[in-house]
C-alpha positions as CSV (number, residue, x, y, z in Angstrom):
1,X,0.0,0.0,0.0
2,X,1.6,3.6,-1.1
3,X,1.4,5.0,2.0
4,X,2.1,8.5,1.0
5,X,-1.2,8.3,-1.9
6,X,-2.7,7.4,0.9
7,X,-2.1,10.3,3.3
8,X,-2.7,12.8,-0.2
9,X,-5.9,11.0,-0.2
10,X,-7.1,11.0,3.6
11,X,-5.8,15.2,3.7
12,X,-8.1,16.0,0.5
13,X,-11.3,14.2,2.3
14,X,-10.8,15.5,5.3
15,X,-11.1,19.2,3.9
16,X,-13.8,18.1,1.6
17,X,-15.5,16.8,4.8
18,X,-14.5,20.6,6.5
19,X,-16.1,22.2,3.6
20,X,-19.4,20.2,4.2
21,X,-18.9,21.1,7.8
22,X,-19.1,24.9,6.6
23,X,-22.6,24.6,4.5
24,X,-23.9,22.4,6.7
25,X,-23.2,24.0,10.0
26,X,-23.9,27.8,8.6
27,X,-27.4,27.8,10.0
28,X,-26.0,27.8,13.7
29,X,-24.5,31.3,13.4
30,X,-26.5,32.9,10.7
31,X,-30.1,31.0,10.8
32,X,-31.6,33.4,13.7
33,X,-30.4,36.7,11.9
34,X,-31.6,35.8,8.3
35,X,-35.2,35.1,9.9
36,X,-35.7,38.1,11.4
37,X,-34.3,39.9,8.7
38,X,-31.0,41.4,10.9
39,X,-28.7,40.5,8.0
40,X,-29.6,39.8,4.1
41,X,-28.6,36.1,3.5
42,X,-25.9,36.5,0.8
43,X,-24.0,39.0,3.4
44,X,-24.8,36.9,6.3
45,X,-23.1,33.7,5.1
46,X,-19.9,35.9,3.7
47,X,-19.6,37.5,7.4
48,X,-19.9,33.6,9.1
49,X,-17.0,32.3,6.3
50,X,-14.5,35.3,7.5
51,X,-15.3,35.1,10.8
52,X,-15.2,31.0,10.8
53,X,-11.5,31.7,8.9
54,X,-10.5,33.7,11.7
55,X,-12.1,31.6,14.5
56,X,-9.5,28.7,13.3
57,X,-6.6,30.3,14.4
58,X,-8.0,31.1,18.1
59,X,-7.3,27.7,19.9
60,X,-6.2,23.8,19.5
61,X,-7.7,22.6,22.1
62,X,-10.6,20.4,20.4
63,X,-8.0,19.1,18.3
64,X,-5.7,17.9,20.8
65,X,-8.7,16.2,21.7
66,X,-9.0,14.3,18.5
67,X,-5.9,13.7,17.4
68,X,-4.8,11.9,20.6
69,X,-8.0,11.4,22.8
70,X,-11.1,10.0,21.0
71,X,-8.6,6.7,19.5
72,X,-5.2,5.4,19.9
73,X,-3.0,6.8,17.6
74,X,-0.6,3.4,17.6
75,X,-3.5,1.3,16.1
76,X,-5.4,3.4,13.8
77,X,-4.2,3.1,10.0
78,X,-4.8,5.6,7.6
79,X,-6.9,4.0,5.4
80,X,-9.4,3.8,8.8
81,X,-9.4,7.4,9.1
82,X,-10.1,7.7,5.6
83,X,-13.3,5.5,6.2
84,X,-14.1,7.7,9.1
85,X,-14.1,10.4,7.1
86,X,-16.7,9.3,4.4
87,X,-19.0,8.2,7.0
88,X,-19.4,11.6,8.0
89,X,-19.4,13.4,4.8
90,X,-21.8,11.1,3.7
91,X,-24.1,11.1,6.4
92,X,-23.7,15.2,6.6
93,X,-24.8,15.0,2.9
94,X,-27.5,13.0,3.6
95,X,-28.8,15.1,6.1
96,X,-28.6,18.6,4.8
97,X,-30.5,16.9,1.9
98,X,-33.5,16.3,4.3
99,X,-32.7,19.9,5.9
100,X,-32.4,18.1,9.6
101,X,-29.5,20.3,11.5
102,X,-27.7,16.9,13.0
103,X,-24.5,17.7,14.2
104,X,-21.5,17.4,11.6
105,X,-18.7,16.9,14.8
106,X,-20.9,13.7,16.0
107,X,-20.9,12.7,12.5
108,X,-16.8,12.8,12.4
109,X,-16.6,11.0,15.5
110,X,-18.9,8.3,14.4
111,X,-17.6,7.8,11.4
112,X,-14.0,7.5,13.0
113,X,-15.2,5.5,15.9
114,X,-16.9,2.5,13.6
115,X,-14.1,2.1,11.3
116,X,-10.9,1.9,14.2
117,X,-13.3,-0.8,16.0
118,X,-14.2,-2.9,13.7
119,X,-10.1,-2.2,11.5
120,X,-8.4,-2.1,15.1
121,X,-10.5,-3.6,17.6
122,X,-12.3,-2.2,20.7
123,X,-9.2,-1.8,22.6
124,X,-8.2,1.2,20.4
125,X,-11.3,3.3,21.0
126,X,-11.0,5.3,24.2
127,X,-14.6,5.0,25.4
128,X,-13.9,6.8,28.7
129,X,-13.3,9.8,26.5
130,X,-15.7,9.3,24.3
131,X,-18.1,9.1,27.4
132,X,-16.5,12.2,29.0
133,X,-15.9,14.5,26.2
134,X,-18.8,13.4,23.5
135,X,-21.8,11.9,25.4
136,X,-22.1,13.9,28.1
137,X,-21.7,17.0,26.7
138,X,-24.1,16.1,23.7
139,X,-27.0,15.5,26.3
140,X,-25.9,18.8,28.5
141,X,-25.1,21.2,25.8
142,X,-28.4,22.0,24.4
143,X,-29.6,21.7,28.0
144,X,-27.4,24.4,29.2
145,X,-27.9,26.4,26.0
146,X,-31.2,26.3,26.1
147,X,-32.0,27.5,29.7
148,X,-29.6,29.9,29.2
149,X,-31.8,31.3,25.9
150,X,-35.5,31.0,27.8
151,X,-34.0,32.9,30.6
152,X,-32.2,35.6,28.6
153,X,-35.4,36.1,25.9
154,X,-38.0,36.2,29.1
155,X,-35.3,39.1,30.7
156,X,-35.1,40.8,27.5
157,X,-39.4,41.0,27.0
158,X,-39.5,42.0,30.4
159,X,-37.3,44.8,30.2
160,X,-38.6,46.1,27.4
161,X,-42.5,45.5,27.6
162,X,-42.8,49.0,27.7
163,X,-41.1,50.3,24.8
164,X,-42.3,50.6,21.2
165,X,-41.9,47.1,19.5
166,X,-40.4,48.9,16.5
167,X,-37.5,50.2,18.5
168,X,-37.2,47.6,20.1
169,X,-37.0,45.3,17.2
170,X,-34.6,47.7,14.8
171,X,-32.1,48.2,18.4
172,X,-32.1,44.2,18.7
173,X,-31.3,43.5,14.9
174,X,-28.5,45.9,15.3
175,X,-27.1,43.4,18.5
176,X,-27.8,40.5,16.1
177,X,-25.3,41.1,13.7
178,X,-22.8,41.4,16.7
179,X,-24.0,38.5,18.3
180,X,-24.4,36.0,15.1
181,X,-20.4,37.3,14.4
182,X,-19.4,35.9,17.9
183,X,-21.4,32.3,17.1
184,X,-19.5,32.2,13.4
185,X,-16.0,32.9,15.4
186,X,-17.1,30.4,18.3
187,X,-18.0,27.7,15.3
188,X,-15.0,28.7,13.4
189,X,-12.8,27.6,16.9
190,X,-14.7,24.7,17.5
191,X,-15.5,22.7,14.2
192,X,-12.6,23.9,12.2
193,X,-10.4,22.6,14.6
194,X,-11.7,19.0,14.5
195,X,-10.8,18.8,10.9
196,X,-7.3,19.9,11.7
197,X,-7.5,17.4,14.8
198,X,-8.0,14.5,11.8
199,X,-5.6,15.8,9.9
200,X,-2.8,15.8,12.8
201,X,-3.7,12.0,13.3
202,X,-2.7,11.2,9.9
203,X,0.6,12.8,9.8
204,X,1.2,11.3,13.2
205,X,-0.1,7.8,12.2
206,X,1.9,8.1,9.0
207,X,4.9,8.7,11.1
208,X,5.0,12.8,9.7
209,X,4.1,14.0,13.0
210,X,5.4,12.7,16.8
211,X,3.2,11.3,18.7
212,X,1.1,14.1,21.2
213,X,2.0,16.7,17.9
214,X,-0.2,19.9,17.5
215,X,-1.6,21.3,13.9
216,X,0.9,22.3,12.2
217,X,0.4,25.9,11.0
218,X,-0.7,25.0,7.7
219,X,-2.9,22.1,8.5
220,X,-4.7,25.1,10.4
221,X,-5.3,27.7,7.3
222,X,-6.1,24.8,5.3
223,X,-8.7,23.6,7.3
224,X,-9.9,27.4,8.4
225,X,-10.1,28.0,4.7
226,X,-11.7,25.1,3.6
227,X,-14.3,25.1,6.2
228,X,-15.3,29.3,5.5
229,X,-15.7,28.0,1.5
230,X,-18.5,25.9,2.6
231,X,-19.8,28.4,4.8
232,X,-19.7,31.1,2.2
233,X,-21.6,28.1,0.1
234,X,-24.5,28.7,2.0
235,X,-26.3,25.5,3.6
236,X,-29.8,27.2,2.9
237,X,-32.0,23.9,3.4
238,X,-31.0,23.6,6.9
239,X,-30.7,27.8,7.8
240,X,-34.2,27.5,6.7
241,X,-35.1,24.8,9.1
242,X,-33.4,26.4,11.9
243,X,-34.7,30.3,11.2
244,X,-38.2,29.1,10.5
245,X,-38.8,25.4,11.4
246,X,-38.7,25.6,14.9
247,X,-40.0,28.4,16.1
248,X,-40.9,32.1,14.9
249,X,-38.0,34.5,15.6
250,X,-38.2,37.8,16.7
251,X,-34.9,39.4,16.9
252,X,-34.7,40.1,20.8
253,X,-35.4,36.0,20.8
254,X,-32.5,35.7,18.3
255,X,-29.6,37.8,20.0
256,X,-30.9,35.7,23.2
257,X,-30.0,32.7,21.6
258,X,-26.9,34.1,19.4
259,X,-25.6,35.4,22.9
260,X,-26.4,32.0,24.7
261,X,-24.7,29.6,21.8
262,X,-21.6,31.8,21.5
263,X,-21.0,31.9,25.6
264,X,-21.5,27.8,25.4
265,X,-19.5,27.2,22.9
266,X,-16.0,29.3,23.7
267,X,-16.3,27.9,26.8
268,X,-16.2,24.5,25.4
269,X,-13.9,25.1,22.9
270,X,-11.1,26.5,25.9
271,X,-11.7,23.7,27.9
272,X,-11.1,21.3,24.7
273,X,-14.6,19.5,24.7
274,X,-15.6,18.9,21.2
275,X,-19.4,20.1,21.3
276,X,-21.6,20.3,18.2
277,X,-22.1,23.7,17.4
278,X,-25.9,22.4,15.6
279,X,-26.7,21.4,19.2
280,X,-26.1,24.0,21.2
281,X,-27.7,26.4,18.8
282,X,-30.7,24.1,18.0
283,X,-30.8,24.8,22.1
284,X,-30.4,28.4,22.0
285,X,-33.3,28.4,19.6
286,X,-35.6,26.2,21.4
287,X,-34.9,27.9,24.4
288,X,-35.3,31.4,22.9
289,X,-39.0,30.1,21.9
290,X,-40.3,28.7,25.2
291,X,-38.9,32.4,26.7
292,X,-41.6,34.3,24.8
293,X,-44.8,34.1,26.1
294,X,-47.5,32.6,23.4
295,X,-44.4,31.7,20.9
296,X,-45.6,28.8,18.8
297,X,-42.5,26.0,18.7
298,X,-43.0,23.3,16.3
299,X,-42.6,20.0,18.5
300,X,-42.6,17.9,15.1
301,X,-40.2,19.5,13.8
302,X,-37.8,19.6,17.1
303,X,-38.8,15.8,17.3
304,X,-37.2,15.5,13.7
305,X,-33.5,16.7,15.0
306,X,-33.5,14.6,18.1
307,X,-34.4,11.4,16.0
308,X,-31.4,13.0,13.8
309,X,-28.5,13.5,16.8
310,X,-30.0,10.0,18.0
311,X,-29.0,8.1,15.2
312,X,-25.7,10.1,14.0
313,X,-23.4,8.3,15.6
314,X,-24.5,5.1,15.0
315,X,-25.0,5.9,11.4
316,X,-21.9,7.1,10.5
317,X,-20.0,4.9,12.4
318,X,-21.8,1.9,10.7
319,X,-20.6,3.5,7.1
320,X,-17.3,4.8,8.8
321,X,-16.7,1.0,9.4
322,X,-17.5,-0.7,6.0
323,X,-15.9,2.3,4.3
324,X,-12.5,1.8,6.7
325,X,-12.5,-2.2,6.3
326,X,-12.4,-1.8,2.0
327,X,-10.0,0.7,1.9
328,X,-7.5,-1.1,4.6
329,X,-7.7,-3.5,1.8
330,X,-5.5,-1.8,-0.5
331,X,-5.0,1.1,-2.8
332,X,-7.7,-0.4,-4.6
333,X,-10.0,-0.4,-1.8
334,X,-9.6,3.0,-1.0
335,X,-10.3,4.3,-5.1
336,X,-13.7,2.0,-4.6
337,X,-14.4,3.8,-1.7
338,X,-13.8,7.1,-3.1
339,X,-15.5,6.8,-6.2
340,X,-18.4,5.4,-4.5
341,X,-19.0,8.2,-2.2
342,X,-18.1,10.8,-5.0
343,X,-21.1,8.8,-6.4
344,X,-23.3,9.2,-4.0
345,X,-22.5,12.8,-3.0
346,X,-23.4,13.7,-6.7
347,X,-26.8,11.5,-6.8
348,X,-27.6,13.4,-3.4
349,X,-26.6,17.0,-5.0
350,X,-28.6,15.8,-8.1
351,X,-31.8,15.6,-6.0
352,X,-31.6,18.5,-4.3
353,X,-31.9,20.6,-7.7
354,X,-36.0,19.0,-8.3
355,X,-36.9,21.6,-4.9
356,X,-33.9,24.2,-4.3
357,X,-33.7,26.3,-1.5
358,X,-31.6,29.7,-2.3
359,X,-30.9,32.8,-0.6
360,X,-34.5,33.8,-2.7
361,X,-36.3,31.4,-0.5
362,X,-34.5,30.8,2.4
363,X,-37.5,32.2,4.8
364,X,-40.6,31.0,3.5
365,X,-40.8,27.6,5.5
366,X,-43.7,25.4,4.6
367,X,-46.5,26.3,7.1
368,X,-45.1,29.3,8.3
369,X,-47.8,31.9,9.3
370,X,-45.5,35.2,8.7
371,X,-44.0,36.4,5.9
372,X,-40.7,36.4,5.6
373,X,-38.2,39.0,7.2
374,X,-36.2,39.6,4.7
375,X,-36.5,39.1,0.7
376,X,-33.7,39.1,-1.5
377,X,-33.3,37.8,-5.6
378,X,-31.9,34.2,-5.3
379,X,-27.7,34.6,-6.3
């Protein structure tokens, strides 16, 4: 097996699976502010990809935590990495297809969970850290973030219950474009870096790196970059689902939960926990419409994503795992592989072009009782 095609090959799909990261995860920032029409969609997702470049650069904490906590470095080949990484991709395709906000960093540890056990074995999956560091805070996040957002929204109608709703509205779409900035930098620090956590793996399992190694500077922009290309993409189908599927957001309710997500996640991100960003901001959200009195939140829809975190790690650790045991097969097994989920990424894209959701669109939610925000042309 060439080992260095191989390490070529694993690099390219882990940025490609950074760059779905980006469209898939730009509802968490920007979802909130193109609903109540704080920022025009087009500039929205252009702010979220600088800010999620910058973000990169802030910390390496998370991907410390990949690179050498999640497996063990001394038993995972690169070919099982490389399954890892289409399990996620796939399953973040599949997904964003369906417009269900699951969380793209469960996804990446799915993936790379199912193809080390079955390639490597049980033995080379730290579960206490998985337990510790994924689990736990996957069940508290959203929690945390969501009292946080009902308590913040009630404060915030209370405060202002008697000032004109117009001022209050324009003064709170102002905070919104400060607030949805910190979430894009907070999502930049977070999910960018567990791109260049996977990266760091290879190079160390390919013997580039020592053992313990942080990102190298490149490995950094490269994954920064990569992941503020998708953002800039613009994962409409899912900002749609987020702005407008789960609850109708006023814009005091959306600098609540901006404000709430971005204090979650920094925390997170300096204390090296790996959260997903679509959790705590699917939290925010919910939270932000149980805070306003009367606020219709659409339980089938929040039903929906918790079927959809439920079943992500499984998922992609079930595709992580057939995808890993081809490609440890060979240079052969690793072309099948690729082609085969190029294949399926394009039959995926090729569907979603029957009912597209654009910038146009983007706010006009199936059901939805208001008009939308904001209107602009479709790019």
């Amino acid at each position: 097996m060439d080992l260095s095609f191989l390490v070529i090959v694993v690099i390219i799909t882990a940025l490609v699976f950074d760059f779905t990261n980006g469209f898939h995860d730009t509802a968490n920032a920007m979802a909130t502010s193109i609903a109540t029409g704080a920022l025009k969609p087009k500039v929205a997702v252009g702010l979220s990809a600088v800010l999620n470049l910058v973000g990169a650069f802030v910390s390496t904490e998370v991907a410390k935590t990949i690179s050498s906590g999640l497996v063990d470095d001394a038993k995972v080949t690169v070919p099982i990495i490389f399954g890892g990484l289409v399990g996620a991709i796939l399953w973040n395709l599949l997904t964003w297809y369906v417009g269900l906000p699951s969380s793209s960093s469960h996804a990446l540890f799915g993936g790379l969970i199912g193809a080390t056990w079955i390639a490597a074995g049980s033995g080379a999956v730290h579960f206490g850290t998985v337990v510790q560091k994924i689990i736990i805070p996957a069940v508290a996040a959203p929690i945390v973030a969501g009292v946080v957002a009902l308590l913040g929204t009630y404060l915030v109608y209370t405060i202002t219950r008697r000032a004109r709703k117009k001022n209050v509205d324009d003064g709170f779409r102002v905070g919104q474009i400060a607030s949805a900035s910190l979430v894009s930098l907070a999502h930049g620090t977070g999910d960018a870096q567990k791109t260049m956590g996977i990266i760091t793996l290879v190079l160390i399992t390919s013997g580039s790196l020592a053992s313990g190694s942080k990102p190298p500077l490149w490995v950094i922009f490269a994954a920064g970059l990569a992941i503020a290309a998708g953002t800039y993409l613009g994962g409409w189908r899912i900002i749609r689902t987020m702005g407008k599927g789960l609850t109708e957001i006023e814009s005091p309710q959306g600098f609540a939960a901006e404000t709430s997500s971005t204090a979650v996640l920094l925390a997170s991100s300096h204390l090296g926990f790996p959260l997903s960003t679509t959790q705590v901001c699917s939290g925010s959200i919910l939270g932000a419409g149980l805070g306003k009195r009367l606020a219709e939140v659409r339980w089938t829809v929040a039903g929906r994503m918790a079927l959809a975190w439920l079943f992500t790690l499984p998922a992609a650790a079930i595709v992580g795992a057939l995808a890993g045991r081809v490609a440890n097969s060979g240079n052969l097994g690793v072309t099948i592989i690729a082609v085969a989920a190029a294949a399926a990424g394009g039959f995926i894209y090729l569907a979603s072009r029957r009912k597209p959701v654009t910038a146009g669109n983007v706010n006009e939610y199936p059901g939805s009782t208001t008009a939308p925000a904001s209107a602009v042309p479709a790019a």
